[in-house]
C-alpha positions, -999 to +999 in steps of 0.1 A: +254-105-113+292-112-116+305-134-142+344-149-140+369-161-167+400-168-173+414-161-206+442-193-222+468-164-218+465-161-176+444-129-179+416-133-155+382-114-161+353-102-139+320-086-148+294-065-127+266-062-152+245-048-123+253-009-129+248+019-148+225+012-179+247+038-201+281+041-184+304+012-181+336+016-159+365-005-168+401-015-161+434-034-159+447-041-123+482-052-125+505-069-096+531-045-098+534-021-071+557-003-049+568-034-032+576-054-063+604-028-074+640-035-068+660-018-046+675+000-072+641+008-091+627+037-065+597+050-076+599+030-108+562+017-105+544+050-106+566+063-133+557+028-156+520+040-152+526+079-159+546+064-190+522+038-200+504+068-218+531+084-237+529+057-270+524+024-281+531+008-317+497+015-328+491+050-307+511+081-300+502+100-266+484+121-279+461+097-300+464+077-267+447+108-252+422+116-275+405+080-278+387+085-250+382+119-243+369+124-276+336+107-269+334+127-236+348+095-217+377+094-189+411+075-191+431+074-159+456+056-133+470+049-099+499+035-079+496+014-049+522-004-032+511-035-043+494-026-078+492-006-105+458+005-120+445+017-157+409+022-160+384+041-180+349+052-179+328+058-207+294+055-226+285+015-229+286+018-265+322+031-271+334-005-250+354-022-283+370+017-279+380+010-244+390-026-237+413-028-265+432+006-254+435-006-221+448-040-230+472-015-255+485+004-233+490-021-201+509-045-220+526-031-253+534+005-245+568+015-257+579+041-234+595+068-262+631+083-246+617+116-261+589+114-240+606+098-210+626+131-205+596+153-204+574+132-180+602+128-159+604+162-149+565+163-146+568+132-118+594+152-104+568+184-098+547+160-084+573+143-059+583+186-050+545+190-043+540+164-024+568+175+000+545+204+007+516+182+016+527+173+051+489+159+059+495+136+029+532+126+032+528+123+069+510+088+057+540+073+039+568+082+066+550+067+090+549+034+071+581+036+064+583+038+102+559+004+106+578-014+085+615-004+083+639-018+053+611-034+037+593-028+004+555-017+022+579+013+037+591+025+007+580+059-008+555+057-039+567+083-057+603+077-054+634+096-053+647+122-079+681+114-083+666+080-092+644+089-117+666+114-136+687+081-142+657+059-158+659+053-196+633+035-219+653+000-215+648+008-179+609+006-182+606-021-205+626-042-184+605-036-152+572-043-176+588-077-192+594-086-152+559-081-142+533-068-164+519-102-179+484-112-181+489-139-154+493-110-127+466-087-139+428-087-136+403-068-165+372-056-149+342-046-162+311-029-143+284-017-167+254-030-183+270-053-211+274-085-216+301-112-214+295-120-253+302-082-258+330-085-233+347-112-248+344-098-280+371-074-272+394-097-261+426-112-275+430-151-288+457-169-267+484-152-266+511-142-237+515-104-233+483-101-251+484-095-295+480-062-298+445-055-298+415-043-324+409-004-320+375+005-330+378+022-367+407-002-374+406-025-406+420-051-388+397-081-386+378-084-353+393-114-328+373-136-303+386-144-270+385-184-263+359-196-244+372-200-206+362-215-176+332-200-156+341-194-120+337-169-089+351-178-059+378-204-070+403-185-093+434-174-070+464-153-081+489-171-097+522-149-090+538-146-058+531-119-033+553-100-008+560-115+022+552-083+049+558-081+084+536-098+108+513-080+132+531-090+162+563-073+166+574-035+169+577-014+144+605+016+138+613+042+159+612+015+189+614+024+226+637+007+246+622+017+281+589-002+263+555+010+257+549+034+231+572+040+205+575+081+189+592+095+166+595+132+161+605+151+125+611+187+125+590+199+090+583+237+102+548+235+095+520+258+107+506+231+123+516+200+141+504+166+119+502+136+142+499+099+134+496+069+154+489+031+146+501-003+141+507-027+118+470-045+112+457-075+094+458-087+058+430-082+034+418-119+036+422-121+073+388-128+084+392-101+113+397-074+093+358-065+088+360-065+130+389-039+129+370-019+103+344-013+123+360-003+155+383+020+132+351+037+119+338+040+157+369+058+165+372+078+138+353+072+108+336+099+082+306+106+105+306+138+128+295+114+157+327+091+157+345+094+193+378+106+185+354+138+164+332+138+194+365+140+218+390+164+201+365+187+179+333+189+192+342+190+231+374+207+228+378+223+198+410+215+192+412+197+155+394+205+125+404+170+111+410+140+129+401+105+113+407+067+114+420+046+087+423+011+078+450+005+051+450-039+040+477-054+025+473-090+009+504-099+039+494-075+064+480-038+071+483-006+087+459+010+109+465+044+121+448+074+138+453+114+123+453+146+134+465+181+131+470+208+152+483+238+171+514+226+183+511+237+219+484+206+217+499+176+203+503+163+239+466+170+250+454+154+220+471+119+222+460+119+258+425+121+242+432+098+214+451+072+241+416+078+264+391+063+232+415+039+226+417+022+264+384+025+264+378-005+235+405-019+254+397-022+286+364-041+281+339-051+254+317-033+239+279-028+251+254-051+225+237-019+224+265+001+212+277-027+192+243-027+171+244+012+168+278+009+155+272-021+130+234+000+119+255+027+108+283+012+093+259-007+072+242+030+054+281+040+049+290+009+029+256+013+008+261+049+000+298+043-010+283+013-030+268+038-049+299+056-063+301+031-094+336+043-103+349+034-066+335+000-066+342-007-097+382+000-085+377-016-054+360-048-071+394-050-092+420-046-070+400-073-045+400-099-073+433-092-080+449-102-047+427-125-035+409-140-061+370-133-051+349-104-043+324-100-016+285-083-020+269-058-001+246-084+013+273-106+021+295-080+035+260-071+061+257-109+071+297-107+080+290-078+100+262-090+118+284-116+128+305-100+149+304-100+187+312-080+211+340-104+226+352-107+190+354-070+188+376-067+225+401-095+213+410-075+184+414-041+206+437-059+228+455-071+200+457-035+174+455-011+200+482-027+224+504+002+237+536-017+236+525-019+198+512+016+191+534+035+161+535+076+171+549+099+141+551+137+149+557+166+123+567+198+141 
């Protein structure tokens, strides 16, 4: 069962207490993302989170480090374009460890100069090895194609001449701009209580005081009772205004039709993308273009686009569908690599599956098939506690409610095969289609 509240200082809570009976998985989603950087803070977001771990007034980083790992327990992060995640997963008896570390660390780190200068040139490794990931970084330059000069284009990691100019005022102002408890979300999934929950929280106060560590003589403090809800709480800061789905995107075409844009990388392979911008997380169609994404080319062997460039041909080893939601708008886009002599063949393929949605609904028959398997996806990734929990944040974060398996199913069974065509005609439009080409 979930349980909702909101705390006096903005902080809104959610609990899954349907989980693991020993391990709880926990976190702090934050509103502040890529897209909420200004345009002179590139890549200022993901270097707040790596730095959100290097002290705080009670903690050094490497006391920061040890708290949970000493009781065999994980402390981690991520960067989103839209968000900024902390989270922990531990044994449910070490959760007035957790909580208050979380809450430390989200909203009174410190950000030492010392240590700025050292992580600094670790984010910078990691911006250098992501260059020679073209499968990965093939995924950001082509949003930055979808949605040119605006935030959802820009590059998560940033730019190194940027960051070798960031000091520790830097940071703090970016986290006094946006890291308050009104645009975060704790979440909680684990077999505890809200009593034990709430016990770990702060009294009213806005960023929250700083918080009792477990071992620490400071008296325990009791969060205020708050008001019970689970569908009605909606984020109260502003969110990025994206690009609609109608329009075209960069790299436009002016003879029409398809839009391509071709970078020269000198890879082995070729690494191919091509998409469009898609719907928003809340827009009810989404669910529809998930599950023609995942008959194109989800994780299953079966799905057409593996059916039509592997299995027949041989000419991929990994070609794959994605559905990316914003809380404005989203990105759906289709993968591949391979030999470069068959970049052409392949998109003919790809462009085959895709007029074939298009150019009429689908059979009930297949429709059923499709919804049948869909369904045993969702349920076994249900069952990676440590992704739900994540995804059950960051949906409560940006649009105020979560969604069961059960009503996920009902959603699903919903759909209809004329339902399904209109949003084909609408995604996989050619004079909409997005191609990105690394040779």
């Amino acid at each position: 069962m979930r349980h909702c509240f909101n705390l006096d200082n903005g902080l809104r809570v959610i609990l899954d207490d349907e989980a693991s009976e020993n391990v709880v998985y926990a976190g702090i989603a934050v509103a502040a993302g890529t897209c909420d950087e200004l345009d002179s803070e590139s890549g200022m977001a993901h270097f707040v989170e790596h730095m959100s771990f290097k002290g705080t007034p009670r903690l050094s980083s490497v006391q920061i480090l040890n708290r949970m790992e000493s009781v065999g327990g994980d402390l981690n992060a991520y960067t989103g374009k839209e968000e900024t995640v902390y989270y922990s997963v531990f044994l449910r008896q070490h959760l007035r460890r957790a909580l208050p570390l979380l809450l430390d660390i989200v909203f009174h780190s410190t950000f030492p100069q010392a240590e700025l200068e050292k992580e600094r040139e670790v984010v910078i490794d990691e911006i250098e090895s992501y260059r020679d990931s073209p499968a990965e970084l093939i995924y950001d330059d082509f949003e930055a194609l979808l949605f040119p000069g605006h935030p959802l284009g820009r590059n998560i990691l940033g730019r190194e001449e940027r960051l070798r100019q960031y000091t520790s005022a830097d940071l703090q102002a970016f986290t006094s701009r946006l890291y308050s408890p009104a645009r975060a979300v704790l979440f909680v999934k684990g077999n505890v209580t809200e009593k034990e929950v709430r016990k770990c929280l702060p009294e009213k106060d806005s960023p929250p005081a700083l918080p009792v560590l477990e071992g620490s003589s400071v008296s325990s403090s009791r969060a205020r009772e708050g008001a019970e809800c689970f569908v009605s709480c909606v984020p109260s800061y502003s969110k990025v205004t994206a690009p609609s789905l109608a329009g075209r995107a960069g790299g436009e075409s002016s003879s029409g039709g398809e839009s391509s844009t071709i970078i020269k990388k000198n890879c082995h392979q070729a690494h191919v993308m091509l998409g469009a911008r898609a719907y928003a997380l809340s827009d009810p169609r989404h669910l529809g273009l998930a599950l023609l994404s995942n008959i194109l080319g989800g994780p299953a062997m079966n799905s057409r686009l593996s059916l039509a460039l592997r299995e027949r041909t041989g000419l991929v080893y990994t070609v794959e569908s994605s559905l990316t939601p914003y809380t404005a708008t989203g990105v759906w886009a289709v993968y591949f690599g391979c030999d470069h002599a068959d970049v052409h063949r392949c998109l003919r393929l790809v462009r085959r599956e895709l007029s074939r949605l298009v150019d009429k609904p689908l059979p009930q028959r297949t429709l059923d098939a499709a919804r049948r398997q869909l369904k045993g996806q969702m349920a076994i990734a249900a069952d990676n506690l440590e992704n739900s929990a994540l995804a059950m944040g960051k949906q409560y974060l940006h649009t105020g409610r979560t969604y069961t398996l059960a009503e996920r199913f009902k959603q699903l069974d919903a759909l209809t095969p004329a339902q399904l065509h209109d949003i084909a005609l609408d995604v996989f439009d050619p004079d909409r289609l997005t191609t990105l080409i690394y040779e």
